[in-house]
MARFI-227793 format. One line per field, with one value per residue (C-alpha): residue number from 0; x, y, z. Coordinates in steps of 0.05 Angstrom, whole numbers, m for minus. Each point is the difference from the previous one (the first is absolute). Example, Ala and Ser with C-alpha at 12.3 -4.5 7.8 and 13.67 -1.06 7.14 Angstrom:
// MARFI-227793
seq <- [0	1]
east <- [246	27]
north <- [m90	69]
up <- [156	m13]
//
This chain:
// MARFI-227793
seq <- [0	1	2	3	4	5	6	7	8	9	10	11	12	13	14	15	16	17	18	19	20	21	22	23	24	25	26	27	28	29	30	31	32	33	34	35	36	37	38	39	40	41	42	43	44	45	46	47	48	49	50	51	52	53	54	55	56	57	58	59	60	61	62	63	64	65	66	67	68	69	70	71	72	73	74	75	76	77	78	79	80	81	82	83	84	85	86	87	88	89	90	91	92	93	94	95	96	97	98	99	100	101	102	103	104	105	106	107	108	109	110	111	112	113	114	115	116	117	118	119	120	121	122	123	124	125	126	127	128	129	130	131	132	133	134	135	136	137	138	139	140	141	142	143	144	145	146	147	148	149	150	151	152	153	154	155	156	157	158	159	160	161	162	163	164	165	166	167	168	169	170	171	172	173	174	175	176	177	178	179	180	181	182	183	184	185	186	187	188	189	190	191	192	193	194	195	196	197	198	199	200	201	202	203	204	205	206	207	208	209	210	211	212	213	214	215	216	217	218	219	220	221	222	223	224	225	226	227	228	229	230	231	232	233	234	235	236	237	238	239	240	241	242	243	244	245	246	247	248	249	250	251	252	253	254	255	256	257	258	259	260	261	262	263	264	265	266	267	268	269	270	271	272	273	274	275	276	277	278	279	280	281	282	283	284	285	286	287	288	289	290	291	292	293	294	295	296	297	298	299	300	301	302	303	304	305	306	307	308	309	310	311	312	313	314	315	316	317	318	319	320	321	322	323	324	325	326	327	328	329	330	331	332	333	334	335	336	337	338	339	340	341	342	343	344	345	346	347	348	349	350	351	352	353	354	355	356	357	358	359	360	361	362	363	364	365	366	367	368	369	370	371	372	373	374	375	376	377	378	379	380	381	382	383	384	385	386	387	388	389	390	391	392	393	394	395	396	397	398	399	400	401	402	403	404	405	406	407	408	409	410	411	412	413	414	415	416	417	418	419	420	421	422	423	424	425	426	427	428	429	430	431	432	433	434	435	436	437	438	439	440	441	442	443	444	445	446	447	448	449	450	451	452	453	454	455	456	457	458	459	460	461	462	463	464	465	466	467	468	469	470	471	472	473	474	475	476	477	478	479	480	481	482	483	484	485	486	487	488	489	490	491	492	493	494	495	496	497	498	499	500	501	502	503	504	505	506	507	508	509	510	511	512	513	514	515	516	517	518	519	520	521	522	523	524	525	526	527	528	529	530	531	532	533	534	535	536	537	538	539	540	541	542]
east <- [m704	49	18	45	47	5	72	4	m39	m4	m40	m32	m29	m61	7	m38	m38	m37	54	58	m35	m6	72	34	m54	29	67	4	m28	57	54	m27	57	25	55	27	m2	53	33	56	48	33	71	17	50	75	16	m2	m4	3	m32	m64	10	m6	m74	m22	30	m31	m68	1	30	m66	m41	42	m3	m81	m6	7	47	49	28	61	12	73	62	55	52	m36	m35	m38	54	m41	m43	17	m22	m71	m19	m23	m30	43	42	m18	70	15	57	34	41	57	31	2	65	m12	m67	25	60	m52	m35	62	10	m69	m10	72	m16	m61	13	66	27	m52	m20	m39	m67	5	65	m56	m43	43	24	m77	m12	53	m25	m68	30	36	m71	m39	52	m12	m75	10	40	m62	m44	52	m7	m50	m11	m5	m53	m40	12	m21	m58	m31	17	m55	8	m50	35	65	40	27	63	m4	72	m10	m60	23	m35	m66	m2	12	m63	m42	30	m12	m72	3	m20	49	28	56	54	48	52	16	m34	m65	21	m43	21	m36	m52	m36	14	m18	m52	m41	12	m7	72	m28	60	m8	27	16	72	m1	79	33	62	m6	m3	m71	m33	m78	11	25	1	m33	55	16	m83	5	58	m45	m53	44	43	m61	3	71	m5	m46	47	51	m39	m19	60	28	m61	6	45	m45	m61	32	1	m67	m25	47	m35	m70	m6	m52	29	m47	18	48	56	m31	m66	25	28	m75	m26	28	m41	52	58	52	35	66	m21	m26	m37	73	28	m53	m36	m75	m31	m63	m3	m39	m27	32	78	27	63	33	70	38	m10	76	14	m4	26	65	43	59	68	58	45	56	m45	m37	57	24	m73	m5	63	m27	m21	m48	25	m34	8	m1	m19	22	m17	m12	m54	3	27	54	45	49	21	29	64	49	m12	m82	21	58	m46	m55	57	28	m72	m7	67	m25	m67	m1	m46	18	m2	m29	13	m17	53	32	68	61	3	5	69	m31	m42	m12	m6	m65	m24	m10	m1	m35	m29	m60	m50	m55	m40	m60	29	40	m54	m43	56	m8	75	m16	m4	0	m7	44	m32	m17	m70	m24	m70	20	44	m30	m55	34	19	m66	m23	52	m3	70	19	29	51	m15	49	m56	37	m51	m74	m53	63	m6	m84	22	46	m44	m41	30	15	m59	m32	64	34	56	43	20	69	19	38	33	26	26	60	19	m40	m52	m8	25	m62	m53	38	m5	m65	m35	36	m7	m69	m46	m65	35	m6	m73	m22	33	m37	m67	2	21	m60	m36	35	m10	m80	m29	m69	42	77	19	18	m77	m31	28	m8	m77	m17	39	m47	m60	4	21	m70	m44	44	14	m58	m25	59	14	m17	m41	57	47	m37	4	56	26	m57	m50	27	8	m64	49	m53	m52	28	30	m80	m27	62	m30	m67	5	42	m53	m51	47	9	m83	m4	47	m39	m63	31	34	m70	m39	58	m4	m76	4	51	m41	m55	33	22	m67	m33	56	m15	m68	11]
north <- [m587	66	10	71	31	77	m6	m61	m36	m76	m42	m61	m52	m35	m73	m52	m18	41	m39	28	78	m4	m19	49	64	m21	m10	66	32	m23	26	72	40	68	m23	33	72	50	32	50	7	71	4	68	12	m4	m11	m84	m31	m87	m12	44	m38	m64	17	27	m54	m49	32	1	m66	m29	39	m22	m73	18	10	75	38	52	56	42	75	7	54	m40	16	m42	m54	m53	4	m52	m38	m66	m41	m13	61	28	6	58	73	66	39	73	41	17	64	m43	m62	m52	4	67	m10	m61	46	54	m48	m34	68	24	m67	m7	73	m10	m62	13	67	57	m4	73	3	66	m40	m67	54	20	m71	m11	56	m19	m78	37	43	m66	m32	75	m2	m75	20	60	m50	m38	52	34	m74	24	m70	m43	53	m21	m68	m9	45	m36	m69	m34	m19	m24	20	39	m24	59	4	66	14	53	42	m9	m60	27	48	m53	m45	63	13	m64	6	m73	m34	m15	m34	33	m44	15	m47	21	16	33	74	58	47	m59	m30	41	68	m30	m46	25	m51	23	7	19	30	m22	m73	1	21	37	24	m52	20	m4	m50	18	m63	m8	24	71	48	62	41	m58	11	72	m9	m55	34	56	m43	0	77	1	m58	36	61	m42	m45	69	25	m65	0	68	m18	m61	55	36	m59	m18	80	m13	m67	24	m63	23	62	22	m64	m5	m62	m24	1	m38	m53	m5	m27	m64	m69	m38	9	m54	15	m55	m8	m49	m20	m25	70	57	24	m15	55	34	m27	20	m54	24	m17	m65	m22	m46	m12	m63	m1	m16	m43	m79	m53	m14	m35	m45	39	m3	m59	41	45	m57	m36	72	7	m73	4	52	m58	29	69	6	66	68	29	79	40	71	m16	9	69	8	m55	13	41	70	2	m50	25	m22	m64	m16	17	m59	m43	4	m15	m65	m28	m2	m35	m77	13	0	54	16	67	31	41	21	52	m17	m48	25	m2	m43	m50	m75	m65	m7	54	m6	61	m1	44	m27	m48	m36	37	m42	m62	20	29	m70	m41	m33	21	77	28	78	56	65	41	73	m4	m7	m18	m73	m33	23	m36	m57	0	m7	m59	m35	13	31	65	58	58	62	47	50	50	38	11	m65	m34	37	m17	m81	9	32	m45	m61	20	19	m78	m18	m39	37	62	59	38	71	m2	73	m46	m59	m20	m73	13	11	m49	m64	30	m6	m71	m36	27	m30	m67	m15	27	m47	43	42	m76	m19	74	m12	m73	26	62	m52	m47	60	32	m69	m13	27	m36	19	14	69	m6	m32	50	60	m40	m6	74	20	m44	28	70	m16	m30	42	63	27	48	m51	1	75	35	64	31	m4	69	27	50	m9	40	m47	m51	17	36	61	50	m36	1	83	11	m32	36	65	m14	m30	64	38	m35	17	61	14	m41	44	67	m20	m32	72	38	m41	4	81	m8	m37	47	63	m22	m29	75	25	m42	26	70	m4	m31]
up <- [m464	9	68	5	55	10	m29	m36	m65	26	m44	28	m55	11	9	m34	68	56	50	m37	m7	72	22	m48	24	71	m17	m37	70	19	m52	m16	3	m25	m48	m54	18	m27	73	m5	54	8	36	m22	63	m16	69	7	59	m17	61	m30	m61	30	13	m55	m43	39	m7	m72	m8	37	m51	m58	21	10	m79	2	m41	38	m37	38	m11	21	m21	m41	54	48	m52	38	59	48	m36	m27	m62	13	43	m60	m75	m30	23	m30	16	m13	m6	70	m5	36	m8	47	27	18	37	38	31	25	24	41	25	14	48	25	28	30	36	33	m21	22	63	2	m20	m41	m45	0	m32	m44	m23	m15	m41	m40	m9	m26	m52	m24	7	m37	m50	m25	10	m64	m45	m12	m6	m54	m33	m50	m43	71	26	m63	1	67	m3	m71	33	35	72	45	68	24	62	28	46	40	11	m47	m20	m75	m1	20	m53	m47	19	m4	m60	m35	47	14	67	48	70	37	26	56	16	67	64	14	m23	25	m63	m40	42	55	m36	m77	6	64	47	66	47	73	26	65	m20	m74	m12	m65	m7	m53	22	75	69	27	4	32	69	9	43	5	m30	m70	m2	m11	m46	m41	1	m30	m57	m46	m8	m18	m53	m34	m8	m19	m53	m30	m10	m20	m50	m28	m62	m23	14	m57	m43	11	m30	m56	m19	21	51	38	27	46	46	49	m6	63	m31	m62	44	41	m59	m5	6	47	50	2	60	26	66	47	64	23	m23	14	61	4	m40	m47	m65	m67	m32	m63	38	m4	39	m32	42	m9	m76	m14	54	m23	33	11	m49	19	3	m39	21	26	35	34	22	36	36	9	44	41	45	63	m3	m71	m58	2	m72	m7	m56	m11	m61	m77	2	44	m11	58	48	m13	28	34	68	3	m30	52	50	m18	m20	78	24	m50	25	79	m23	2	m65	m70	m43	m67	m19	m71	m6	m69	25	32	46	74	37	58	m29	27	m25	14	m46	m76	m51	m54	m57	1	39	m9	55	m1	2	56	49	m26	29	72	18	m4	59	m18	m43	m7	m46	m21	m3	m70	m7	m43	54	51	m25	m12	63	39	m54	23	64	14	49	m20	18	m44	m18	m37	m57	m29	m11	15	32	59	5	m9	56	56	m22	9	72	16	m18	39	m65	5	23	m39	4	m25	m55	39	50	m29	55	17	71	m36	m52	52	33	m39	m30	55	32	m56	m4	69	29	m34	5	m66	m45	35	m14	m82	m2	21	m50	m52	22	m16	m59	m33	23	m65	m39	m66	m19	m8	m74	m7	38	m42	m66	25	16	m50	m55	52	m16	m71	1	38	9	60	18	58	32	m2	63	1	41	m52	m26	68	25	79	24	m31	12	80	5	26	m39	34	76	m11	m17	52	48	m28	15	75	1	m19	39	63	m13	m7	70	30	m31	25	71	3	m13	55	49	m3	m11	71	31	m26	38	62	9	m29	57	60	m12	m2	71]
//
C-alpha cells in the first residue's frame, strides 16, 4: 500500500498483519508532510538591514530543519550577510558593480542622514531616492548576470519567498514563473498589504501611512488625510516602479501587468505582527501574522553582566539601545544629554553604545558594543526599554512583558511608537526634541506609574496566547500553499481597483440616478404647481 502527499513520495510498507497495516495507515495520517521541496529565496536588495535578516533567516531555517532545501540568490558584496549555518541549503551570488566596503559606507551615510541629520521632508525625500538607486542599481547587476539568469531559470524550484523591499525580486519569481509567499519582516505596511493584496483598509479606523502616528481613533481631519494617503502611495510606488517596468519589457515578464498586479498574485502574506502589536483589523485569509518569530526565551547572562543587573537591587535595569543599525548616538552632545539623565536615576544602565564615551557618565551605567537584547528584556530586573522603534525589539519587548520609551528615526519606527502609546505600553519622544527635560520625562513617567508595566504584561499575555509558535505557524502555511496553492485563499478583491473594491462606481450611479429621479419630481411638482396656479386664476376671473 502507497500512500502519497501533494509534495512528498512517502512509502508506507505493508506489514505482515492487518494490526500492523492499520497502525502504520494511521500513523502516516499523522506524518504527511511536504518535505523535500526545492524553495528559492530572493534578497536582491543591497541595502541590509540585520534586523530584516533576522526574520528571514529564521523562516528558512524552520523550513530547512522541516526537510526542505533553501537556495539564496544574493550579490557577492553582500553574500549571505544574516543567515547563519543552517538557515540554508546553498547561495547563488552575482556580480555587484561595487564592493563591499563601498556599499556599507553609503549605507552608513544614507541612515546616519535620515535618522538624525535631515530634518525636512523634501531632504528625507531626497535621502530616499538615493537609498533606491543604490537598491535599482543592485537590482540591474543581476539581471546583467547572464549565466545566473540561466541557471536559475533551468533550475527547478517548487516555491519562491519573496522579500518586497524591492520590486527586483518580483520580477524574478515571475521570471522563473514559480509559486510564491511574500514575507515582510516588519509591521503591517499599506504599500504591501491593503494596496497589493486587496485587503480592505476602511479609513475611518485603519491607519494606512507606514511612516506616520495615526493610530485607530482620529479625528475628522487625520480621516480625511487617511482616507487621502492611499492616493499618494500609488503615485509614489509608480514612479518608484517605473525603472523595474522597463526591465520587465526587456525580459518580456508579462508586460502588460502592473508591479502591483505581479505582487497580487501571490499564495501567502507573512506579515511580523501581532495581536500585542496591531490594532484590531480586516484580514484576508491568504495573510498570516506571524510576530514574535525571533523572540525565544531568555538565556542566562553573561557572568559579568549578571552580577552588574543583579546588583541593581529594587531599583532594577534600564536596557538602551538604538537597534542593529545605529550603533550610537551621533554626536557628543545627544549622548551627554542621556548620560546626565542616567546618573539622577537610582536605575542601572545598559546602554549599547559603540563611540566615545560621554563626558558625564555615571557609575551606574555600562557601555557596551553589543547586548544581548533578549536576554535582557527576559530578565526579572528590567524595568524599561529605550528604544527607536524597530519592529524586532519592540517585539521582544511585549513577550516579555517590558515598557518602552521610543525614540522613532525613520519609516515603521514611527507606526511602533504611536502605537505603543496608544495600548498605553509606553511613551514616545521626538527625536527633534531630544533635551534632558524631555527625556527625564518620559524616564520616569514610565518607571513610576505602574499602569505603563500592567498595560506591557497584558499585551504580552496576549502577544504570547497563540494555539501554535510563530516559526510553526509560517512553516505550516507555507507547506499549505506549497500543497494546495494559494487560489483559496486569494480574495476576489485582489483584481479589483479602489472603486471596486469601495463600490464608489456603484454609489456615483446611484447619486446620478436619485439625482435624476429628483430632478423628474421636481419637473412634474413644477408642472402641477402652475397647472394649479393657472387654474386658481382661471377660476378668479371667471368670478
Amino acid at each position: 500500500m502507497t500512500k502519497k502527499a501533494s509534495c512528498t513520495k512517502d512509502t508506507i510498507m505493508p506489514g505482515e498483519t492487518r494490526k500492523k497495516i492499520l497502525f502504520l495507515t494511521y500513523l502516516s495520517l499523522w506524518t504527511v508532510h511536504c518535505s523535500g521541496s526545492n524553495i528559492i529565496l530572493l534578497t536582491a536588495n543591497s541595502v541590509s538591514s540585520p534586523s530584516h535578516y533576522m526574520v528571514l533567516s529564521t523562516i528558512t531555517g524552520g523550513l530547512v530543519a522541516n526537510g526542505h532545501n533553501v537556495t539564496i540568490v544574493t550579490n557577492d558584496a553582500k553574500g549571505t550577510y544574516g543567515f547563519p549555518n543552517g538557515t540554508y541549503s546553498q547561495a547563488l551570488t552575482f556580480k555587484a558593480s561595487y564592493t563591499k566596503e563601498e556599499m556599507e559606507e553609503k549605507q552608513r551615510r544614507l541612515f546616519q542622514e535620515i535618522t538624525f541629520e535631515l530634518q525636512g521632508k523634501i531632504e528625507k525625500f531626497k535621502c530616499i531616492a538615493d537609498g533606491m538607486n543604490l537598491i535599482f542599481n543592485s537590482c540591474l547587476d543581476f539581471w546583467r548576470d547572464v549565466q545566473l539568469l540561466a541557471k536559475v531559470k533551468k533550475s527547478s524550484f517548487d516555491f519562491a519567498l519573496v522579500f518586497p523591499f524591492s520590486s527586483c525580486d518580483i520580477l524574478m519569481v515571475h521570471y522563473i514563473n514559480i509559486p510564491f509567499a511574500v514575507l515582510f519582516p516588519s509591521v503591517r505596511a499599506p504599500t504591501f498589504h491593503e494596496g497589493y493584496i486587496g485587503m480592505p483598509y476602511p479609513a475611518s479606523y485603519v491607519p494606512f501611512d507606514i511612516q506616520g502616528i495615526l493610530t485607530d481613533e482620529m479625528t475628522f481631519l487625520e480621516r480625511l488625510q487617511n482616507f487621502a494617503t492611499p492616493f499618494m502611495y500609488d503615485a509614489m510606488q509608480y514612479i518608484a516602479n517605473w525603472p523595474y517596468h522597463q526591465i520587465q519589457i526587456e525580459f518580456d515578464i508579462s508586460p502588460e501587468k502592473s508591479i502591483k498586479e505581479l505582487y497580487s498574485h501571490a499564495s501567502l502574506y507573512l506579515a511580523h505582527v501581532s495581536l500585542g502589536s496591531d490594532f484590531p483589523r480586516p484580514y484576508t485569509q491568504n495573510f498570516i501574522p506571524i510576530g514574535g518569530l525571533i523572540t525565544q526565551p531568555s538565556k542566562r547572562l553573561p557572568k559579568e553582566l549578571e552580577e552588574f543587573v543583579e546588583g541593581s537591587g529594587d531599583h532594577g535595569v534600564i536596557v538602551f539601545t538604538l537597534g542593529s543599525v545605529i550603533k550610537s548616538l551621533p554626536n557628543n552632545d545627544l549622548a551627554n544629554i542621556f548620560a546626565r539623565v542616567f546618573r539622577k536615576l537610582p536605575q542601572r544602565v545598559i546602554w549599547r553604545h559603540n563611540s566615545d564615551q560621554p563626558e558625564n557618565l555615571s557609575n551606574n551605567t555600562k557601555l557596551l558594543k553589543w547586548l544581548p537584547q533578549n536576554d535582557l528584556l527576559g530578565h526579572p530586573k528590567t524595568r524599561l526599554l529605550i528604544y527607536h522603534g524597530g519592529s524586532n525589539g519592540v517585539l521582544e519587548a511585549i513577550s516579555h512583558g517590558v515598557p518602552m520609551v521610543i525614540i522613532p528615526m525613520f519609516v515603521d519606527q514611527f507606526t511602533h511608537a504611536a502605537r505603543v502609546q496608544k495600548k498605553g505600553m509606553g511613551l514616545m519622544i521626538d527625536k527633534a526634541n531630544i533635551t534632558e527635560e524631555s527625556v527625564m520625562a518620559a524616564v520616569q513617567e514610565v518607571l513610576n506609574n505602574p499602569s505603563y508595566k500592567e498595560r506591557a504584561q497584558l499585551f504580552s499575555d496576549i502577544h504570547n496566547d497563540l494555539p501554535m509558535k510563530p516559526l510553526e505557524r509560517a512553516v505550516y502555511w507555507i507547506e499549505h500553499v506549497m500543497k494546495f496553492g494559494g487560489a483559496h485563499l486569494r480574495p476576489r478583491s485582489a483584481d479589483m481597483n479602489f472603486i471596486e473594491l469601495y463600490m464608489i462606481d456603484v454609489a456615483v450611479f446611484l447619486i446620478i440616478v436619485s439625482a435624476i429621479g429628483l430632478y423628474v419630481d421636481y419637473l412634474i411638482l413644477s408642472k402641477l404647481f402652475r397647472m394649479c396656479c393657472k387654474t386658481d386664476k382661471e377660476k378668479q376671473k371667471s368670478e
